[in-house]
VEXMILUM-147420 format. One record per residue (C-alpha): residue number from 0; residue in three letters; x negated, y, z. Coordinates in steps of 0.1 Angstrom, whole numbers, plus 5000, padded with zeros to 4 digits. Layout:
# VEXMILUM-147420
[NUM ALA [X Y Z]]
...
END
This chain:
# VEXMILUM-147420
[0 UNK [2191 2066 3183]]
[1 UNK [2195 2036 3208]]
[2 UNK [2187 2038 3243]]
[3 UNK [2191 2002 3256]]
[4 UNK [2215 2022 3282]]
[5 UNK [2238 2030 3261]]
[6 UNK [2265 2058 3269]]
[7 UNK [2244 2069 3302]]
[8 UNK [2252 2103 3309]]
[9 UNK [2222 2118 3322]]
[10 UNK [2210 2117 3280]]
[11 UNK [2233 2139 3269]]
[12 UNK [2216 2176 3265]]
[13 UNK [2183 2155 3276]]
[14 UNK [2147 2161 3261]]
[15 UNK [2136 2130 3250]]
[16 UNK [2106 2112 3236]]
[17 UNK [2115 2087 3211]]
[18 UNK [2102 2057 3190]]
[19 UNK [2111 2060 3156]]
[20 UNK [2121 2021 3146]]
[21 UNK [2135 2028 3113]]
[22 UNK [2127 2056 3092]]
[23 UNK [2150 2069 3066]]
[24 UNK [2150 2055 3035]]
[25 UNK [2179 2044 3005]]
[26 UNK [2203 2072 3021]]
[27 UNK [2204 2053 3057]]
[28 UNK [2196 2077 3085]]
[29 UNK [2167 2071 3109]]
[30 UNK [2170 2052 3138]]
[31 UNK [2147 2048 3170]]
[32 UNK [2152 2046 3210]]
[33 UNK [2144 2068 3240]]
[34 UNK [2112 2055 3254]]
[35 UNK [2114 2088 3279]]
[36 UNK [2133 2112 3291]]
[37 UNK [2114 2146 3298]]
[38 UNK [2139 2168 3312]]
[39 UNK [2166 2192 3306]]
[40 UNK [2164 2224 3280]]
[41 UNK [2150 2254 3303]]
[42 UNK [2137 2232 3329]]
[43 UNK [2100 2244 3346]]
[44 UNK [2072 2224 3326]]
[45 UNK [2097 2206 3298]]
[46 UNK [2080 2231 3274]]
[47 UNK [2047 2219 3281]]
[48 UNK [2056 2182 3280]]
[49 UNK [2070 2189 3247]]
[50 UNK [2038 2200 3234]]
[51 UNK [2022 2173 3248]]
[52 UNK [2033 2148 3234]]
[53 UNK [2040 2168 3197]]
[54 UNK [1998 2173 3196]]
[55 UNK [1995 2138 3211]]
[56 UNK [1974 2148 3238]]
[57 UNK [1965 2116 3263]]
[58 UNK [1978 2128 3295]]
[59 UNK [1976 2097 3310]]
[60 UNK [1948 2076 3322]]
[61 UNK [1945 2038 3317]]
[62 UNK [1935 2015 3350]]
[63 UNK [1898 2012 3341]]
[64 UNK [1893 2048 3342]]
[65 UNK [1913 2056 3378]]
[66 UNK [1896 2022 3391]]
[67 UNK [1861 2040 3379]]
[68 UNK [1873 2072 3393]]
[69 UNK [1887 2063 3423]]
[70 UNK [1852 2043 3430]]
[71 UNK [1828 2070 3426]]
[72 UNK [1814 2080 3454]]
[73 UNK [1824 2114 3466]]
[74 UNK [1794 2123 3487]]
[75 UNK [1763 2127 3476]]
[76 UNK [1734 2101 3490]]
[77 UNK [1701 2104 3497]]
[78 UNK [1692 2080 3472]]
[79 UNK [1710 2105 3444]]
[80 UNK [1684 2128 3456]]
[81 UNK [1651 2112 3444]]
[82 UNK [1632 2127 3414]]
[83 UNK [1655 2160 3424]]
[84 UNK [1645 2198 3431]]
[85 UNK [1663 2210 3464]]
[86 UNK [1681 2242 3458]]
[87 UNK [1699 2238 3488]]
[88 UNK [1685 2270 3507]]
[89 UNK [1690 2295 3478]]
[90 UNK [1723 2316 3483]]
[91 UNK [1736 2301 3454]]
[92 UNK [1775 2311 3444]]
[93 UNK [1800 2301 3418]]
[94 UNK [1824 2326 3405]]
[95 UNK [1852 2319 3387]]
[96 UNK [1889 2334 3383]]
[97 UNK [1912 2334 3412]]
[98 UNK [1935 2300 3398]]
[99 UNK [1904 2282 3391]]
[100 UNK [1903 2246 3403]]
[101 UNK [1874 2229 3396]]
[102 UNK [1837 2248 3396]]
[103 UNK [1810 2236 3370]]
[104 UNK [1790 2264 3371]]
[105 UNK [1769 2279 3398]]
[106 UNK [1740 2314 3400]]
[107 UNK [1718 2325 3417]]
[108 UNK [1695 2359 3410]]
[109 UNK [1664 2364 3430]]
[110 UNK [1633 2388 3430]]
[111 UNK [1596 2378 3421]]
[112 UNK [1567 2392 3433]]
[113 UNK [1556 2406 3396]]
[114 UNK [1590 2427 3396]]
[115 UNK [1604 2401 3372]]
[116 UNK [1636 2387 3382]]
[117 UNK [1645 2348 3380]]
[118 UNK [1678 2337 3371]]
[119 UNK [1686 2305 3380]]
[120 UNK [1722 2284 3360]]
[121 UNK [1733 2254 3379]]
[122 UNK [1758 2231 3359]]
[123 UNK [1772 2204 3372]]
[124 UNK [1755 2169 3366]]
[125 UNK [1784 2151 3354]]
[126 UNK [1764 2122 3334]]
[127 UNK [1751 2111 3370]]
[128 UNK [1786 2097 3377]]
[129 UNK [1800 2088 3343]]
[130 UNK [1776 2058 3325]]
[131 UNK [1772 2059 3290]]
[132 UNK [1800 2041 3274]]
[133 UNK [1817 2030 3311]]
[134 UNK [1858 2034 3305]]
[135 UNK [1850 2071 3318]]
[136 UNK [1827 2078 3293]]
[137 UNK [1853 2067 3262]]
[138 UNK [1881 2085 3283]]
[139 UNK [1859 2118 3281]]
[140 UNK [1846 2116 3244]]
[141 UNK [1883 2109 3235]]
[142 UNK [1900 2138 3253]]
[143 UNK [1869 2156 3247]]
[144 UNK [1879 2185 3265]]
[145 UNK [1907 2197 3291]]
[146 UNK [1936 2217 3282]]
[147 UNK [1950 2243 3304]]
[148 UNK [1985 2253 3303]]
[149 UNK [1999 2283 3326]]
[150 UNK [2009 2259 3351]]
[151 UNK [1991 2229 3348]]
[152 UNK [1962 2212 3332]]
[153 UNK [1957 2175 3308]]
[154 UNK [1921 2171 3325]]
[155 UNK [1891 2151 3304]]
[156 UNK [1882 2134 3337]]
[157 UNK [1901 2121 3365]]
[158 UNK [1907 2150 3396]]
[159 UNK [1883 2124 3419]]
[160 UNK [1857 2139 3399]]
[161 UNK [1868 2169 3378]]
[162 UNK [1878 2184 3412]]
[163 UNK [1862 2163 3437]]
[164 UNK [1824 2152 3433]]
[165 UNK [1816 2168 3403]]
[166 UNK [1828 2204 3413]]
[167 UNK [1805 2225 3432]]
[168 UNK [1826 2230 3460]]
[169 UNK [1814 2253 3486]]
[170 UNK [1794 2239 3514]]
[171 UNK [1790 2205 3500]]
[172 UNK [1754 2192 3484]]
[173 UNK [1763 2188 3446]]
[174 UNK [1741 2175 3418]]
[175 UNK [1731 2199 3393]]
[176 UNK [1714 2201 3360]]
[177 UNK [1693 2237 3366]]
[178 UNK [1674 2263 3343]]
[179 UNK [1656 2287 3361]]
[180 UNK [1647 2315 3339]]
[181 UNK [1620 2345 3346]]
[182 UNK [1631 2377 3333]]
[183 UNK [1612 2407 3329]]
[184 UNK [1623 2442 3342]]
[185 UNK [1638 2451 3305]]
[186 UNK [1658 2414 3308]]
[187 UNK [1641 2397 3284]]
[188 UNK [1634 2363 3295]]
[189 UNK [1596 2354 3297]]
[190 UNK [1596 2321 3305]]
[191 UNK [1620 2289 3316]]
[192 UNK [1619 2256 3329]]
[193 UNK [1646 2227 3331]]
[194 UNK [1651 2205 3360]]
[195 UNK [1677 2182 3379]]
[196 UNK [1683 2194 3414]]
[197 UNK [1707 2197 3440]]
[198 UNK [1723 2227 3452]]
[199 UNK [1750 2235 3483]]
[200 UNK [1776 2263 3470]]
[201 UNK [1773 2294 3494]]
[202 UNK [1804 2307 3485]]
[203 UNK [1832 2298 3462]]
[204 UNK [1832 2337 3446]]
[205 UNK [1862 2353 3425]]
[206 UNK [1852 2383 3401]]
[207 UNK [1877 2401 3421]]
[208 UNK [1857 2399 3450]]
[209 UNK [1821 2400 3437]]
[210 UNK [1836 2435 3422]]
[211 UNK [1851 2447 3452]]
[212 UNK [1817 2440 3468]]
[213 UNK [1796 2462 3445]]
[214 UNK [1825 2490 3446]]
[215 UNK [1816 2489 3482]]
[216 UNK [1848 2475 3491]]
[217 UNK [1845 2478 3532]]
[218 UNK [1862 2444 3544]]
[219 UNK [1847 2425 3511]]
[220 UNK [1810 2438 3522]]
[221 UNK [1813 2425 3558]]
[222 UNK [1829 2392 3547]]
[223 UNK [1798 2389 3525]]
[224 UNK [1776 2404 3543]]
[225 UNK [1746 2379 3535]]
[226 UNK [1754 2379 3501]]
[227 UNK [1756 2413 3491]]
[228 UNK [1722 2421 3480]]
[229 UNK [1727 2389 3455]]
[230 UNK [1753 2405 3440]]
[231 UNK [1738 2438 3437]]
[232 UNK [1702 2418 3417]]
[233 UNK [1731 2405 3398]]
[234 UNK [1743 2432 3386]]
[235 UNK [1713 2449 3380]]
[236 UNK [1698 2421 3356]]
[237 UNK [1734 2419 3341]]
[238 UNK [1727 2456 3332]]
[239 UNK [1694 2450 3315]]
[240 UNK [1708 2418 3298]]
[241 UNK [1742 2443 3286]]
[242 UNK [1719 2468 3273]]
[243 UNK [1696 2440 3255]]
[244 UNK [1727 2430 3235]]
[245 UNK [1738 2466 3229]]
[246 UNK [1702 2473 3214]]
[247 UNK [1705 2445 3195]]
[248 UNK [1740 2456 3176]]
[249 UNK [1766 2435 3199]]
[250 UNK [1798 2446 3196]]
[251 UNK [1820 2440 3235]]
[252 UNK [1855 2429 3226]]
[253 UNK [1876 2435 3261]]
[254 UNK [1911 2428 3254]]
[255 UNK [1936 2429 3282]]
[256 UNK [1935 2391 3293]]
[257 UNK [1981 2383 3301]]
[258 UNK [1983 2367 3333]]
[259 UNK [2013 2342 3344]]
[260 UNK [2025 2341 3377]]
[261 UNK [2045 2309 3387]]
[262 UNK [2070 2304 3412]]
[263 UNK [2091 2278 3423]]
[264 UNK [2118 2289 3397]]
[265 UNK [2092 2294 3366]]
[266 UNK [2077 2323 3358]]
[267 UNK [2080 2355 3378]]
END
């Protein structure tokens, strides 16, 4: 192997990523050179870089996609609003694990006057910001999905948007794509209708808490005091819906989920 430094010491013992020049062939070993160095053996994250770049995952983005990215808007306008149903009054929450980082999903359970519930699914309009076939758009439909490691994350799009205008951040008007679904009082759904719309988070909501709420959790109750009857339609219709499935011959896998706490050293 060649490194066009050669001798340095900070390669010995290194992890490296190299370019295979020769390949072996007539008894003559391989040769190739050290296009980068990841890291010592045992070092936080070397692990993951490794299989990175063994699956061949594109971790980096090229300058069309951060110009894109970095030129999207991160507000919405009132233009973005035309042709839109505003959701922006309902009590509408996201809930997601407690190391979640960008929020694409958003609920939001209320009563009808025929004793029918409607549950309304907010997703996050994504396709309003990335044009079919822009540099974003190839990006996307080459990663075609983020990975998540334990303590980090290749994302499909660039943070400006995976985290910043295309997460339904609390408090913020986001773009949505909605269904609003009528349910009946066994949970079967009656009826549905599809819609674009535009929605402002309530509350960025962990399971944790949302539990903690409807275990009558005192502090978690008054912090949420004007959510807690949302949670508890929630749960009801998640009931019905439960019991649907169970009638129906479902079969609830719950296997304990491992969780990895990081420090500043590694793992704890």
């Amino acid at each position: 192997i060649t490194t066009g430094r050669a001798g340095l010491p900070e390669l010995d013992g290194a992890v490296v990523n190299v370019e295979i020049t020769r390949y072996p062939k007539g008894g003559l070993a391989p040769t190739g050179r050290v296009v980068e160095i990841l890291g010592r053996p045992g070092e936080i994250g070397v692990d993951v870089e490794i299989i990175i770049r063994k699956h061949h995952l594109p971790y980096v983005f090229d300058s069309e996609v951060l110009v894109q990215a970095r030129a999207t808007q991160q507000q919405v306008a009132e233009t973005d609003l035309r042709g839109r149903r505003d959701f922006r009054d309902f009590p509408i929450v996201t809930i997601d694990g407690e190391t979640a980082r960008d929020f694409d999903d958003a609920v939001h359970v209320r009563p009808l006057p025929n004793s029918h519930f409607e549950l309304q699914v907010n997703i996050a309009d994504v396709a309003h910001y990335v044009g079919r076939e822009s540099a974003l758009d190839r990006e996307a439909r080459l990663r075609g999905t983020s990975v998540y490691f334990p303590n980090r994350a290749v994302p499909m799009l660039p943070e400006e948007l995976s985290n910043g205008i295309c997460s339904l951040n609390p408090q913020v008007d986001s773009l949505v794509m909605s269904a609003i679904m009528e349910m009946d009082a066994t949970g079967k759904m009656v009826g549905a209708d599809f819609a674009s719309g535009v929605i402002r988070s309530a509350e960025r909501m962990t399971y944790t808490n949302v539990n903690k709420v409807l275990e009558g959790d005192p502090e978690m109750n008054r912090r949420y005091a004007p959510l807690v009857e949302e949670f508890r339609r929630m749960k009801e219709l998640a009931l019905l819906l439960n019991r649907r499935r169970h009638d129906r011959g479902s079969i609830d896998f719950a296997p304990p989920e491992p969780i990895i706490d990081f420090d500043d050293s590694g793992p704890m």
